[in-house]
C-alpha positions as CSV (number, residue, x, y, z in Angstrom):
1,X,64.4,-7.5,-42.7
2,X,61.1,-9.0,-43.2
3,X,57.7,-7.5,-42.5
4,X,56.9,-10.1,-39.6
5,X,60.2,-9.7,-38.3
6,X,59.9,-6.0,-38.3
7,X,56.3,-5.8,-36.6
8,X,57.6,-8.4,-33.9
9,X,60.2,-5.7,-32.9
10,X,57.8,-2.9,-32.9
11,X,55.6,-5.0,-30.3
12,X,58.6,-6.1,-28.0
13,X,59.3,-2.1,-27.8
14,X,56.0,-1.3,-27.4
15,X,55.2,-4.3,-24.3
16,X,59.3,-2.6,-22.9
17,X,58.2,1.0,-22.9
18,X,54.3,0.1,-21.1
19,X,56.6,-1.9,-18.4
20,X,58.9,1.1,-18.0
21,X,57.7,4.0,-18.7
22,X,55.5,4.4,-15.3
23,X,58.3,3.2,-13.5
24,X,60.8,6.1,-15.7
25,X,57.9,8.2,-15.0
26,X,58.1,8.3,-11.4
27,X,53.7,7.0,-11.7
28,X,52.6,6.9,-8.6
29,X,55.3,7.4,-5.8
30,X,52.8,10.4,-4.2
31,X,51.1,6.8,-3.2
32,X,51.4,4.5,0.1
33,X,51.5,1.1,-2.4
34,X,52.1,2.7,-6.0
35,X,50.8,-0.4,-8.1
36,X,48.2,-1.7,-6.3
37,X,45.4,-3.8,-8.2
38,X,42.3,-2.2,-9.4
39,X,40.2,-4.0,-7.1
40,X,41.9,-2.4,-3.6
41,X,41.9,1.0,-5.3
42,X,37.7,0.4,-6.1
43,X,37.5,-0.3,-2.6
44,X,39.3,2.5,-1.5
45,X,37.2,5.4,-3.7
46,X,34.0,3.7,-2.5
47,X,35.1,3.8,1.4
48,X,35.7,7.6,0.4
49,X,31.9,8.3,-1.3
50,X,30.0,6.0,1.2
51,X,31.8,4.8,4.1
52,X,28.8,2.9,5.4
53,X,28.6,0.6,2.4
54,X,28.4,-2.7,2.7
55,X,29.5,-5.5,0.2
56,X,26.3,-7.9,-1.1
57,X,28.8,-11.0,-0.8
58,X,32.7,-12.0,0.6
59,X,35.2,-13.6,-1.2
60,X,35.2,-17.5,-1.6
61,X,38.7,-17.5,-0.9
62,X,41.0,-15.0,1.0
63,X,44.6,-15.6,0.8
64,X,46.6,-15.1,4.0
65,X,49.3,-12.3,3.0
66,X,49.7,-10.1,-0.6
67,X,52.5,-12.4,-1.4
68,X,50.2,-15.2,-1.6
69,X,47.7,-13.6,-3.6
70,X,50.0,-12.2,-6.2
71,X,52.0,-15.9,-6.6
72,X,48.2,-17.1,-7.0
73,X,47.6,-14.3,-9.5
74,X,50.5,-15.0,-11.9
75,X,49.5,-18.7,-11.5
76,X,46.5,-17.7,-12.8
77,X,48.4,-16.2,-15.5
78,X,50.7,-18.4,-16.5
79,X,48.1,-21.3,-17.0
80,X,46.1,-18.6,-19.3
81,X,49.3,-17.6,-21.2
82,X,49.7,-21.1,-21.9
83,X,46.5,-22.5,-22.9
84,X,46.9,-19.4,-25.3
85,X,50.2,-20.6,-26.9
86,X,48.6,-24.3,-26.7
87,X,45.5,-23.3,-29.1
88,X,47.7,-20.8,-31.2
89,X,50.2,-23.4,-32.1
90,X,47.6,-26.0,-32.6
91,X,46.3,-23.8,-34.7
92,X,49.6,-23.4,-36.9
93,X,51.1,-26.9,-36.9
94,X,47.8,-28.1,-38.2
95,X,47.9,-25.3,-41.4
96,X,51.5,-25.8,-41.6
97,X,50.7,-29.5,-42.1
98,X,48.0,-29.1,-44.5
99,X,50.2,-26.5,-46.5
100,X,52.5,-29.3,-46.7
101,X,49.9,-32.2,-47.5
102,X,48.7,-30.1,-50.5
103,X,52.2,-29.6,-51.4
104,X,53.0,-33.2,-51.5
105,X,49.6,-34.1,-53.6
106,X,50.6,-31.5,-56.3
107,X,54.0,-33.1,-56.2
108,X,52.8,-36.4,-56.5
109,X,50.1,-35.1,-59.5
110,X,53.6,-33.2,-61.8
111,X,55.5,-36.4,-61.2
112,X,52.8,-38.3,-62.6
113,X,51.9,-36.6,-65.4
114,X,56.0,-36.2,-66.7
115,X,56.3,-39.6,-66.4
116,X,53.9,-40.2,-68.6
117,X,54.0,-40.0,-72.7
118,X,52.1,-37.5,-74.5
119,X,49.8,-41.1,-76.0
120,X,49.2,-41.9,-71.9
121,X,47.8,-38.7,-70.9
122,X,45.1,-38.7,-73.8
């Protein structure tokens, strides 16, 4: 098994055990919403150490149920994931290709050369 093959695995059981593990674990189910995001449990701890605080602005934008926000969410990551891949495999066709250009040229170069007669070269 190759290396690249071998540390892809590794990942993909690391990225399983991180989306299971809590859930094996039993994480959060003293909670009302276990997995809620980090901004409703920031507003829950400061309601708890100052209750008259007051926020300095209001969201632009408040969607009209949790569903909404989280399909907005995972839009949101979606178009990041794939503007990732986008630039990433950019990124490798273009070395791929100049692998191959540089392959081609020192094909070309040999073939040249062997054709020739020891009298040419000189």
């Amino acid at each position: 098994m190759k290396r690249n093959t071998k540390i892809n695995l590794l990942l993909l059981l690391a990225v399983a055990a991180l989306a299971v593990l809590p859930l094996a674990l039993g994480l959060g189910d003293h909670k009302k919403e276990p997995f809620t995001g980090a901004d409703a449990e920031a507003e829950t701890a400061i309601t708890e150490l100052k209750p008259d605080y007051e926020p300095w602005f209001s969201p632009l934008y408040e969607p009209p149920s949790g569903e909404i926000e989280s399909a907005l969410f995972a839009l949101q990551a979606a178009l990041g994931a794939g503007v990732l891949a986008y630039y990433f495999g950019l990124r490798r066709g273009r070395r791929q290709g100049e692998q191959r250009a540089l392959e081609r040229e020192s094909d070309d170069t040999l073939a040249g050369t062997a054709g020739k007669s020891a009298a040419e070269r000189d």
